[in-house]
C-alpha positions, -999 to +999 in steps of 0.1 A: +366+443+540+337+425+531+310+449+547+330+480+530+325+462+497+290+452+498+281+485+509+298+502+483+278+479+453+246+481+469+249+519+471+246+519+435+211+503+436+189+517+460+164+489+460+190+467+484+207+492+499+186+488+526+187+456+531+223+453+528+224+478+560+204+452+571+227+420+568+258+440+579+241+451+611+233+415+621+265+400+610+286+427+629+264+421+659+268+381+658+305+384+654+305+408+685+312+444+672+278+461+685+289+497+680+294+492+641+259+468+642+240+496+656+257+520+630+243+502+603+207+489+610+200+527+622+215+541+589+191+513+575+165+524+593+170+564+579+179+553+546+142+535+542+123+562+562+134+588+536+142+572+509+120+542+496+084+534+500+093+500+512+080+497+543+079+461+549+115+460+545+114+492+570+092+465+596+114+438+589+147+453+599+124+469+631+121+438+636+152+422+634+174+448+656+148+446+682+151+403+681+187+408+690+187+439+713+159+428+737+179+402+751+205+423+759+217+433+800+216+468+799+183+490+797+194+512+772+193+486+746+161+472+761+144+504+755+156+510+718+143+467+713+107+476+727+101+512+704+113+494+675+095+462+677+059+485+687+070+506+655+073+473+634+042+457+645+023+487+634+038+489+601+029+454+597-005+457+604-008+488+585+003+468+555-018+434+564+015+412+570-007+397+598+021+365+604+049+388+615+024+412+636+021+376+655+058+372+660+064+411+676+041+400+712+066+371+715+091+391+712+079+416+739+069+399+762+075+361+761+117+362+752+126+335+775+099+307+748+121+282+727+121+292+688+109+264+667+134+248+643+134+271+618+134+303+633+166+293+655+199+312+649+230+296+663+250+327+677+282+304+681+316+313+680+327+314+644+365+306+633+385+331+607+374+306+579+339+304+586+335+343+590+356+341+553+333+319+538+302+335+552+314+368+537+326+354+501+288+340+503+272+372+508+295+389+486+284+370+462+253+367+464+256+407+459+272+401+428+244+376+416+218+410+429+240+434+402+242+407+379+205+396+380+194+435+375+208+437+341+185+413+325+160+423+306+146+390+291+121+380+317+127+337+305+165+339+306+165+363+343+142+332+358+165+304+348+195+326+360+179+331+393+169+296+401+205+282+390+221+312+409+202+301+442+208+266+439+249+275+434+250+297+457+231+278+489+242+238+473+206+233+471+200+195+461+164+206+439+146+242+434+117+255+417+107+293+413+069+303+407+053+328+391+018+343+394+003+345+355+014+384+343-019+388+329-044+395+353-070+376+334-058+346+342-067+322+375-037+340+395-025+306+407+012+299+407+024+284+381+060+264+377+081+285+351+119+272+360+122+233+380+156+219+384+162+184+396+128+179+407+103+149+387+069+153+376+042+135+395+029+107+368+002+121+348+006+153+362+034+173+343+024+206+362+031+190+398+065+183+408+075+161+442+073+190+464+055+201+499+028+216+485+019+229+522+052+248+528+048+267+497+009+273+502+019+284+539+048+309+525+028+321+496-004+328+522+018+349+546+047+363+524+074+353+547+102+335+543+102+301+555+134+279+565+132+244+581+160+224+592+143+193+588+109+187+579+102+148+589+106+157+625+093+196+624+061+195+645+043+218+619+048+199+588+065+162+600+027+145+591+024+163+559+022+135+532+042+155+504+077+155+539+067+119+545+063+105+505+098+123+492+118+123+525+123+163+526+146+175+551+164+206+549+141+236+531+145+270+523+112+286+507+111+331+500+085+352+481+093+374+453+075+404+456+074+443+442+062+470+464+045+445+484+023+423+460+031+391+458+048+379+425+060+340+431+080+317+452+114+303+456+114+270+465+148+249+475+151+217+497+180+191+497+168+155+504+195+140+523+207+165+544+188+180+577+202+209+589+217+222+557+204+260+552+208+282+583+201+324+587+225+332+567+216+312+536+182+327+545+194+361+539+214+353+508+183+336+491+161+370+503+186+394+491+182+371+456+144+370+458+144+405+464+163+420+431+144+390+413+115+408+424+121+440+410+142+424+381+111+404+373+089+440+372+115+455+349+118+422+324+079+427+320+082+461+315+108+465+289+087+433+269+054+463+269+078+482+259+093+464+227+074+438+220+045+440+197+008+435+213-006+416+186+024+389+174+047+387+204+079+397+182+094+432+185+081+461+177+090+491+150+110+513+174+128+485+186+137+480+153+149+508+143+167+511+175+182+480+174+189+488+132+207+521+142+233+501+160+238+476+141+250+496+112+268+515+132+291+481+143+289+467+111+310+496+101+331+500+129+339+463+130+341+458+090+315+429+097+283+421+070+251+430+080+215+414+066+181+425+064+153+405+053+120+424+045+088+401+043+055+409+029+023+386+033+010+379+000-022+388-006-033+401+029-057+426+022-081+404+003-080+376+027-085+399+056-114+418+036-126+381+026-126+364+063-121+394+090-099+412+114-101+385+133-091+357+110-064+381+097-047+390+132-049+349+138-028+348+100-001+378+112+000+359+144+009+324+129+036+344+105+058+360+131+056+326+150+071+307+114+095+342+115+108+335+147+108+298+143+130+302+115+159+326+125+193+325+145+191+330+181+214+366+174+189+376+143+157+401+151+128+397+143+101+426+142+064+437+128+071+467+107+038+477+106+009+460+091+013+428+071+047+436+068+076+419+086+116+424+090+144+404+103+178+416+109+207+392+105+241+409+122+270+387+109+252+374+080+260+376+041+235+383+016+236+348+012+231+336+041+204+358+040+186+347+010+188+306+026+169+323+055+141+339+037+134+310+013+129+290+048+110+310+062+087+313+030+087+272+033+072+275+064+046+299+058+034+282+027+027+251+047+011+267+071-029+265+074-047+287+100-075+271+111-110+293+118-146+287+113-146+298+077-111+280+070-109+272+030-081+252+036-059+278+018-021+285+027-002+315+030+025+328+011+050+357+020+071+381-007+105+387+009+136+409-001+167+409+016+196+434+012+230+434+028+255+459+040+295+452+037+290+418+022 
């Protein structure tokens, strides 16, 4: 049941459609029905080929059917392991994924070497309630993937992905890390959503993490799980395993069409042996959609927000205007509108420069969004000009806002080489529908 149902979501979002081939394969396969395993990863494998431009994702499940077929008895199976696993190592070093081309000689021709700690998969015998609990976990983490797309505010989707990976895998602390979005920038990673994890003293931007599993995950762009890291031989003298006692860890990249957008970092303290494969595929299958979610959030900002202040823009305005007359009506509900004008722009912008007045429209529409409810609007109109849009709110109401808004632009001073020490005042008007 549960492979029929995931299938049938992700068919609906192409971006982890082939991926979810990917996790049904190998979960048929380790609970022993081959025929339907094979089914799957090669429907995968077409699905990517002519659909997507993925091809890492193409590699990757290369990859992973040949792990499990070249171990196999009978020749047949042998032979499909060795094409794929040539196939994948040439994708990956089309694409530069140099840390899995590594992995694909092993594989070939050195089966019989033990796996380190982390790359081990227990194929044991699993009961009725672990296979249940294994597929409510997937399932839902395919919920959290449909859930996570529909998100279009990029601060909200990150604090929704980080809390959804800690429920999901009982993570004891997490992080997620973005690169800066503008290009500008130093593109370091920088911590955007911590949970559960302190501050080094002095040092509010570094948290009590391994620094060097997250350098070594963001330098390859693989995923990285470790069942416990104070006796791993890799990173057991690291000082950042030995100094906060990490054991079990779990650390995946976000990326987009293969660039590199953050990292999601999780790791439980008191616990070894906590995450295993398959919490490794559920926190993939999350970084995945966060990956494009994150792409989409950024683009629908562009798209509404405007350049210069950071509030929304005119279209979104009226866009967002349209409908909310049209449900004040329908649901007999009041509806405000507050429009504010700068006093007196022109002349100071004349007087002290495009620059100085741009700082001045800037320092408004941060008093404008200070200042309203977290269900008002707040746009540029155009200009000096400013609106906010109050759904639910009397004229009232209304007027209470825009006298505090006016406060707080009054006592506002911008400060610039020429500054006079003169504060700015706004004009404001407010109107209300079916109040």
């Amino acid at each position: 049941g549960f492979c029929k149902k995931s299938m049938k979501w992700s068919k609906k979002f192409k971006f982890i459609l082939g991926w979810s081939y990917q996790v049904n394969g190998t979960y048929e396969w380790v609970i022993g029905r081959k025929k339907e395993a094979l089914y799957n990863w090669e429907s995968g494998i077409a699905f990517l080929r002519e659909h997507t431009e993925d091809t890492y994702r193409l590699g990757y499940i290369l990859m992973e059917m040949g792990n499990f077929l070249i171990d196999e008895k009978e020749g047949v199976y042998r032979d499909i392991a060795k094409r794929h696993l040539a196939e994948s190592q040439n994708i990956f070093k089309d694409i530069g994924a140099e840390a899995d081309c590594q992995i694909i000689p092993e594989l070939l021709g050195v089966q019989e070497a033990t796996p380190s700690a982390q790359e081990v998969f227990h194929e044991q015998e699993t009961s009725p309630q672990q296979r249940f609990s294994s597929e409510r976990k997937i399932m839902t983490a395919l919920e959290t993937s449909r859930y996570l797309s529909s998100i279009l505010d990029l601060d909200e989707l990150l604090e929704k992905i980080m809390d959804k990976a800690i429920e999901l895998l009982g993570a004891e602390k997490g992080i997620l890390f973005l690169y800066p979005e503008d290009r500008n920038q130093p593109q370091e990673l920088e911590v955007r959503v911590a949970r559960n994890v302190e501050c080094v003293e002095n040092e509010k931007d570094t948290f009590f993490t391994s620094q060097s599993i997250i350098r070594k995950v963001e330098k390859e762009k693989k995923p990285l799980i470790i069942e416990d890291a104070v006796t791993d031989d890799i990173f057991k003298e690291q000082s950042s395993v030995i100094n906060y006692a990490l054991r079990s860890v779990l650390c995946v990249p976000i990326q987009h069409r293969n660039i590199l957008l953050g990292v999601i970092y999780l790791d439980n303290g008191m616990i070894s042996g906590l995450f295993n494969r398959e919490d490794l595929w559920v926190l993939e299958l999350i970084s995945s959609q966060a990956g494009v979610s994150i792409e989409n959030a950024r683009l629908f900002k562009q798209s509404v927000m405007d350049a210069l202040t950071g509030i929304y823009n005119r279209a979104y305005f009226d866009n967002f205007l349209l409908h909310s007359v049209q449900e004040a009506r329908e649901e007999r509900e009041p509806l405000s509108l507050i429009l504010i004008d700068v006093d007196k722009f022109k002349i100071f912008n004349d007087t002290y420069g495009h620059q100085v007045g741009d700082i001045v429209l800037q320092s408004v529409a941060q008093e404008i969004s200070n200042n309203v409810g977290k269900d008002d609007v707040a746009a540029r109109y155009g200009g000096d000009e400013f609106v906010v849009i109050l759904p639910g709110s009397r004229k009232d109401n209304a007027g209470r806002v825009g006298r505090k808004i006016n406060r707080a632009v009054q006592e506002l001073i911008v400060q610039h080489k020429m500054n006079s020490g003169e504060n700015r005042t706004i004009m404001h008007y407010c109107q209300c529908w079916g109040g």
